[in-house]
C-alpha positions in Angstrom: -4.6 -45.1 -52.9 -5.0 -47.9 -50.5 -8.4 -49.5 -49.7 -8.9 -48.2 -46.5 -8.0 -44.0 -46.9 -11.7 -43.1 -47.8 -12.6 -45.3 -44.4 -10.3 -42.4 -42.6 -13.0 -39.6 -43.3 -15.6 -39.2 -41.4 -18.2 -37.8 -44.1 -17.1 -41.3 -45.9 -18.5 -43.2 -43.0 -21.3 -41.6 -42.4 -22.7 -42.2 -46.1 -21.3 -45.2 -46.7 -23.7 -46.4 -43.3 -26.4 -44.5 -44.6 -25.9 -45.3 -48.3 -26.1 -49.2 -47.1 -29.1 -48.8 -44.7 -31.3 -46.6 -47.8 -30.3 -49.4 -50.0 -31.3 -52.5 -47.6 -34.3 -51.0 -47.3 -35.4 -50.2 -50.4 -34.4 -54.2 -51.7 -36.7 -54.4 -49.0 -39.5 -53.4 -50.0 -38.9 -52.9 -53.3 -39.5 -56.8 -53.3 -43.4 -56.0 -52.9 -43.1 -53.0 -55.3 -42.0 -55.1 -58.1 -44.5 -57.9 -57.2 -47.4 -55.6 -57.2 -46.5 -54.1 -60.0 -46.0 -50.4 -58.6 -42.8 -49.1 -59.8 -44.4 -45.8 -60.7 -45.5 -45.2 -57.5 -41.7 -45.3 -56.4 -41.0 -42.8 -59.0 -44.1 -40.7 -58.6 -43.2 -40.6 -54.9 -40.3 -39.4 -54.7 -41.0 -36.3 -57.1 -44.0 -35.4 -54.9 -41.6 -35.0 -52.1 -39.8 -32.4 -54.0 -42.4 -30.0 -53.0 -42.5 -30.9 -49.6 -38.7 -30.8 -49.5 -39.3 -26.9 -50.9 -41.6 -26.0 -48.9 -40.2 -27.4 -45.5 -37.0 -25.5 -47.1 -38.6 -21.6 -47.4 -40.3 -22.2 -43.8 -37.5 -23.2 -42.5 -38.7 -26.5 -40.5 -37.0 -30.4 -40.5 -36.7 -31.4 -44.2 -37.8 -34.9 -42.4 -41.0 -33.2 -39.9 -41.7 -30.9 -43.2 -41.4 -33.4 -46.0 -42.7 -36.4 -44.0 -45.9 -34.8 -43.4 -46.0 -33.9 -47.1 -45.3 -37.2 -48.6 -47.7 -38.9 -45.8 -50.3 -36.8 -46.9 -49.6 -37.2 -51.0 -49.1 -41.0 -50.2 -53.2 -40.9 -48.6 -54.4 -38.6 -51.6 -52.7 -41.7 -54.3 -54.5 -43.9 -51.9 -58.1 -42.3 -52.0 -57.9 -41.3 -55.6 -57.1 -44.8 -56.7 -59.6 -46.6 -54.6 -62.8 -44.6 -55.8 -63.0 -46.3 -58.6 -63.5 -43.9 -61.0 -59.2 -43.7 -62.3 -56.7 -45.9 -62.2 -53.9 -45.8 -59.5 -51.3 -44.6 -62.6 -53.7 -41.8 -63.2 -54.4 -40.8 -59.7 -50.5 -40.5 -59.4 -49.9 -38.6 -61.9 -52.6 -36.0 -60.7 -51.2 -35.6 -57.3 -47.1 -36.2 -57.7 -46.9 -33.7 -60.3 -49.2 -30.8 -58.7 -46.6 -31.8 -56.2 -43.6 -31.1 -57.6 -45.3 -28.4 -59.6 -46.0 -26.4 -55.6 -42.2 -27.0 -55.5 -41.0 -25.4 -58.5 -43.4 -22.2 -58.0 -42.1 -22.3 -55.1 -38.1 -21.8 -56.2 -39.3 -19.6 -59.1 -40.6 -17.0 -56.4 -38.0 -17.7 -53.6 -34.0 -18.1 -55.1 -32.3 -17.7 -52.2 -31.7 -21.8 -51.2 -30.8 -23.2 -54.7 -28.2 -25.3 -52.8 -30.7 -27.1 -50.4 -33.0 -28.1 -53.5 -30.1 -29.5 -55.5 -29.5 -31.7 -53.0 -32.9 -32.7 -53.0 -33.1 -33.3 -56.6 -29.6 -35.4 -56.7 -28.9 -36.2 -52.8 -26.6 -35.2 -50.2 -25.2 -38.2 -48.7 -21.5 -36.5 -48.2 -23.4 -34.0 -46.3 -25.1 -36.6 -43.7 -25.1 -36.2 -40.1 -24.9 -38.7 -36.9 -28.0 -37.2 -36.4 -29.4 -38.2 -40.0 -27.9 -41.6 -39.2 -30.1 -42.0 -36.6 -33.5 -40.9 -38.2 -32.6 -43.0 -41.2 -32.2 -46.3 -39.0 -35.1 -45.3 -37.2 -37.2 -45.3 -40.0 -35.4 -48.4 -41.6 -36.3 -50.2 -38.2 -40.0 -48.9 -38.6 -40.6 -49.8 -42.2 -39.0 -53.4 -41.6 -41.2 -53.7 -38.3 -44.3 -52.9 -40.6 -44.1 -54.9 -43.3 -43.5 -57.6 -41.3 -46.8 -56.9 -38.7 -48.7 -56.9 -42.1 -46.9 -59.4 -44.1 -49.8 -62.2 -44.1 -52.1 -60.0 -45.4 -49.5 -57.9 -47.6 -48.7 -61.1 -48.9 -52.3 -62.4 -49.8 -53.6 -58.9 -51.7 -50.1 -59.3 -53.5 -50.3 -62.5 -55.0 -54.8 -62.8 -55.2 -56.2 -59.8 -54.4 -59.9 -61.0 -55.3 -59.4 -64.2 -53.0 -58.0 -62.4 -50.2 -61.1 -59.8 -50.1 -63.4 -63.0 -50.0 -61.5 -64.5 -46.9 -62.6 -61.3 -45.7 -58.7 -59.3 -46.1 -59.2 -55.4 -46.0 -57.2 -55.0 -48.9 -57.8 -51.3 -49.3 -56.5 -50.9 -46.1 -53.5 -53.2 -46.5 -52.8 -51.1 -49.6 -53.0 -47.8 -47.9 -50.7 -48.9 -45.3 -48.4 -50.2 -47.6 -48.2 -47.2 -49.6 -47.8 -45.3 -46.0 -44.3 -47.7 -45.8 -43.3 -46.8 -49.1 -43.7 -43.3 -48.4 -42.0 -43.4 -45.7 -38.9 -45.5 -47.5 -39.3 -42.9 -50.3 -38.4 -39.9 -47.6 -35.5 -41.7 -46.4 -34.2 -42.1 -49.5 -34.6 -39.1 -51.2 -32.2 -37.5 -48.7 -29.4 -39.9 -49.7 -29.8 -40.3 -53.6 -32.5 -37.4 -54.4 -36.1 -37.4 -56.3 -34.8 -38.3 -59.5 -32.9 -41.4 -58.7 -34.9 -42.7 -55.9 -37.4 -45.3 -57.9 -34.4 -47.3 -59.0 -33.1 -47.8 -55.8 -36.6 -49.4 -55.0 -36.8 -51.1 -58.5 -33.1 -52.6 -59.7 -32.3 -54.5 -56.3 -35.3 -57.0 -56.6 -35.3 -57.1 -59.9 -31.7 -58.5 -59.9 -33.0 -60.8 -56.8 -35.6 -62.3 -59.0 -32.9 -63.6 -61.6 -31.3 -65.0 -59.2 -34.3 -67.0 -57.3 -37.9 -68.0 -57.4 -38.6 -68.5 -53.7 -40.3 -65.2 -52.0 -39.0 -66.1 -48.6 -35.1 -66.1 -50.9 -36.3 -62.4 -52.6 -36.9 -60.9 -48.8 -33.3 -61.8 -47.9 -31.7 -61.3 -51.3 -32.4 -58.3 -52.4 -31.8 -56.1 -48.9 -28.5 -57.9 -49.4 -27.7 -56.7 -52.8 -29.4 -53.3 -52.2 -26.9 -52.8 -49.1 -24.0 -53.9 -51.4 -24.5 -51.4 -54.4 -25.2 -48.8 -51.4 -21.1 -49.6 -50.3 -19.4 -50.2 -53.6 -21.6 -47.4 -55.3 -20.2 -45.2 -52.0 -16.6 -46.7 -52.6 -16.5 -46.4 -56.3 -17.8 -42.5 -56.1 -14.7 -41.5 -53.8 -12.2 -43.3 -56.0 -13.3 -41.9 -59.3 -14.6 -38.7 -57.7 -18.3 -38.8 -59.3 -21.6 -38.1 -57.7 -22.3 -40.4 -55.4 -26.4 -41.1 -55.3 -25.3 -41.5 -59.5 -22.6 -43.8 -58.6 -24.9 -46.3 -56.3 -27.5 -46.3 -59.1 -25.2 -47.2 -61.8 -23.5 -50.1 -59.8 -27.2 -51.5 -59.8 -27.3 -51.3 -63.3 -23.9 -52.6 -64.0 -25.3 -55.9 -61.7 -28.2 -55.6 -63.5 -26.2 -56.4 -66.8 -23.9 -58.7 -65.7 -26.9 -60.9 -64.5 -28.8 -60.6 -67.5 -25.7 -60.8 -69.3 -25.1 -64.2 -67.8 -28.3 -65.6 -67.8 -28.5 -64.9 -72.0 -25.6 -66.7 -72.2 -26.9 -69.8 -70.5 -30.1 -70.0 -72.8 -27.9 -69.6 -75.3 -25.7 -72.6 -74.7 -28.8 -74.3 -73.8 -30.2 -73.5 -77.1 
């Protein structure tokens, strides 16, 4: 087989653009994820949406109208939960994200008749993407980019001192609940390229790997979109060759980076040592 024969399909294409967008964008913002500590919010995310994704399903409306609105609200209910005070933000998520996907499995236990359509949910459907879903994935990349960068100073202050950036008079709360807006957002994108369960390490693995590599922030923000976008092709590449699930293939690329980095960097202390 030569390089360029998956290049002559058009299904190819189409994923291999989307698979690169999803993953630049969740390097993205998986930067701040990692930062702040919120993996699990990545992960609880992206199961919430499975009931969204149902429900939007059984009536019959745009997985993105239906499961956007789903996911927006889930994101503010995480927000509102966490910030009384009374639980923690892990706590609040796993209240909400699992009555979540709890709707969506009642839901398929009463209704069989679109098993298809929630398997790709669950695993992704990225050989099935359109030039339409093309579109509404880069403009929601372009959206998510635009707002973390309009909210980047203060983003970047609650990140690193929360307490100090409250005293200089920072609405942290607010910062937080548009920043969980963002990742919600990222999260819907996503899910329709690599599904619920695989989702969080899209957002997790790509800036994790960045932060091996650097210690600059300004150097994470560029790197890891980079290597996110990467994975996102040879993930796509190595899928059609070897004929494996795709949204599996992408993830497990990370990982095999992830190794060879750690891998390497063992190896130094080693010889250091």
């Amino acid at each position: 087989m030569t390089f360029w024969l998956p290049f002559q399909y058009e299904f190819f294409r189409h994923g291999l653009v989307a698979a690169m967008l999803v993953g630049a964008l969740c390097g993205f913002i998986g930067v701040y994820v990692v930062l702040r500590r919120m993996s699990y919010i990545g992960h609880g995310l992206a199961h919430a949406i499975f009931g969204g994704a149902v429900l939007s399903t059984s009536l019959g409306v745009n997985f993105f109208i239906g499961a956007g609105l789903w996911t927006l609200v889930t994101a503010a209910l995480i927000h509102l939960i966490a910030h009384r005070r009374l639980v923690g933000a892990d706590a609040a998520i796993g209240v909400v994200t699992t009555a979540s996907f709890a709707v969506g499995v009642a839901i398929v236990s009463t209704y069989r008749r679109f098993t298809r359509n929630i398997e790709a949910a669950l695993f992704g459907n990225i050989l099935g993407i359109t030039q339409g879903d093309l579109w509404i994935i880069a403009s929601i990349s372009l959206l998510v980019f635009l707002g973390i960068i309009i909210i980047r100073r203060q983003l970047l202050f609650s990140t690193f001192d929360p307490e100090v950036a409250r005293a200089y008079g920072i609405s942290t709360g607010w910062t937080d609940f548009l920043f969980i807006t963002l990742l919600a957002i990222t999260v819907l994108a996503s899910t329709q390229i690599l599904g619920v369960t695989l989702v969080a390490a899209a957002i997790v693995i790509p800036p994790v790997i960045a932060r091996y590599l650097t210690k600059r922030f300004q150097a994470l923000l560029i790197l890891s979109p980079i290597i996110g976008a990467f994975c996102g092709a040879a993930g796509m590449y190595l899928s059609f060759l070897f004929d494996i699930s795709s949204a599996a293939t992408i993830v497990l690329t990370s990982a095999a980076l992830f190794l060879i980095v750690e891998t390497r960097l063992l190896l130094r202390k080693t010889r250091i040592a």
